[in-house]
N, C-alpha and C positions, 0 to 999 in steps of 0.2 A: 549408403546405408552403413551399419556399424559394421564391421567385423571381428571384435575383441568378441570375449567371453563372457565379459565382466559385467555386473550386475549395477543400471544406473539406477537410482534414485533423487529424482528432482523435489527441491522444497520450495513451493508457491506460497508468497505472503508479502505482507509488508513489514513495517519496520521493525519488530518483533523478530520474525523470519530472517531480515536483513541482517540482524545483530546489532539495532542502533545503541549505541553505548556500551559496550563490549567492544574485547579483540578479537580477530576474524574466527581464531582457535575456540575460542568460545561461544560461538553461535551455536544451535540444537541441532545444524545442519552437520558442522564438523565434530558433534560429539555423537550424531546419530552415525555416521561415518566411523570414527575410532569406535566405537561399539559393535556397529556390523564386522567390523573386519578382524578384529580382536573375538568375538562369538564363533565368525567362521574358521579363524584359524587364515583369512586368505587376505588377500589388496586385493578379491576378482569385484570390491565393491565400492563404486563411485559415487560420491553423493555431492549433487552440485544443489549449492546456494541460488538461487534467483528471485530471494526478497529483494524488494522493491521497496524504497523507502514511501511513502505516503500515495501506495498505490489502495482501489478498491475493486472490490470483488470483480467490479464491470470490466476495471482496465486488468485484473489478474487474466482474466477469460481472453481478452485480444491477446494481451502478451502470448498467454497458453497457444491460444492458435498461429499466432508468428512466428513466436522465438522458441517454444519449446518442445514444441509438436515435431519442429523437424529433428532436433537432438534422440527422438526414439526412446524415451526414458522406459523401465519396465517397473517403476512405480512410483506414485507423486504423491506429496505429503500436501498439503493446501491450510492453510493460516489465514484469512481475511476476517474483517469483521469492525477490525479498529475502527478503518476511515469509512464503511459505511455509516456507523452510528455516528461519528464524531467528524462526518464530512466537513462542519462549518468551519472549524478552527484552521484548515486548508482550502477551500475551495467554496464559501460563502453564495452557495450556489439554489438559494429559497427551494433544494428538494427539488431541482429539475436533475433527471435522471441524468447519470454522468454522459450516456451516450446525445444525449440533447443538447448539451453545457456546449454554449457557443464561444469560441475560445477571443479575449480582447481583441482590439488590431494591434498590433505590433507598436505603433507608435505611444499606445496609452500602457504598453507593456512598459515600454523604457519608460516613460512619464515616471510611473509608478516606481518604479527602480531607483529611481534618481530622488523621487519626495522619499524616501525608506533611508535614504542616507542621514535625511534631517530630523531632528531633537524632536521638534516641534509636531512633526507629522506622526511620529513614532506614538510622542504622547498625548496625542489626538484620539489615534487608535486604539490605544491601551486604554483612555478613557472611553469610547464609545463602546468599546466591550465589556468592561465594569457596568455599565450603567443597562447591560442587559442580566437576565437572570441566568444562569446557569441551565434551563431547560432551554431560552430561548437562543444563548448561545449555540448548543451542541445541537436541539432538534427545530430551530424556526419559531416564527410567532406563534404558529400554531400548536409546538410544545410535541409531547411525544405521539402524541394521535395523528399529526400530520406526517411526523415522523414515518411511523406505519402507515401511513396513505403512501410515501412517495416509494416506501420500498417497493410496497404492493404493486405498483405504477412499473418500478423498474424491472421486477421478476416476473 
């Protein structure tokens, strides 16, 4: 268990959270930090970062109960939201709940790694996502209404 005094505060999120494009000094997590500590007058307050770059709410929840829960925090700040609405552009997963998403085999992982290095595949990709609309990319064929089914499905 802890035995300091000091006051943690955990920030759950993703890339936002994480500080993607930003220096670390500039994330909301280290400026919520210089601001507690400079208010109280004290350093009795810690504030850890643990955005996750393109994690969603499902995988914030596992982490939370893994890696955070046993840190003892005595307040969490929670960020998600991106990668559930805008899961396809990471994880092209037709709205099957992330805890469902059966993860490739291994060997079509490297496949895949390996055609990502080439011209040709890259601008394969880049076209086959052009040629969808912009609902269909971010919520499926079915567009925002299934969108809303799969959440409903996941919570």
């Amino acid at each position: 268990g802890r035995r300091d005094k000091s006051v943690r505060v955990i920030c759950l999120g993703a890339s936002p959270t994480f500080g993607w494009g930003v220096q670390q000094q500039e994330t909301y997590a280290q400026d919520l930090e210089r601001r507690l500590q400079s208010g109280s007058g004290s350093n009795r307050v810690e504030v850890i970062n643990a955005g996750q770059i393109g994690y969603s709410s499902y995988q914030g929840v596992r982490y939370f109960q893994d890696v955070i829960l046993p840190l003892r925090p005595d307040i969490i700040t929670v960020s998600y939201v991106i990668n559930d609405v805008d899961k396809y552009r990471f994880y092209q997963n037709n709205m099957v709940a992330d805890s469902a998403v059966q993860q490739l085999p291994e060997f079509l992982i490297r496949v895949e790694n390996i055609l990502s290095h080439s011209r040709f595949y890259r601008l394969y990709r880049r076209l086959l996502n052009q040629s969808r609309s912009t609902s269909h990319q971010f919520f499926g064929r079915g567009g925002l209404e299934e969108f809303r089914e799969g959440l409903r499905r996941v919570y």
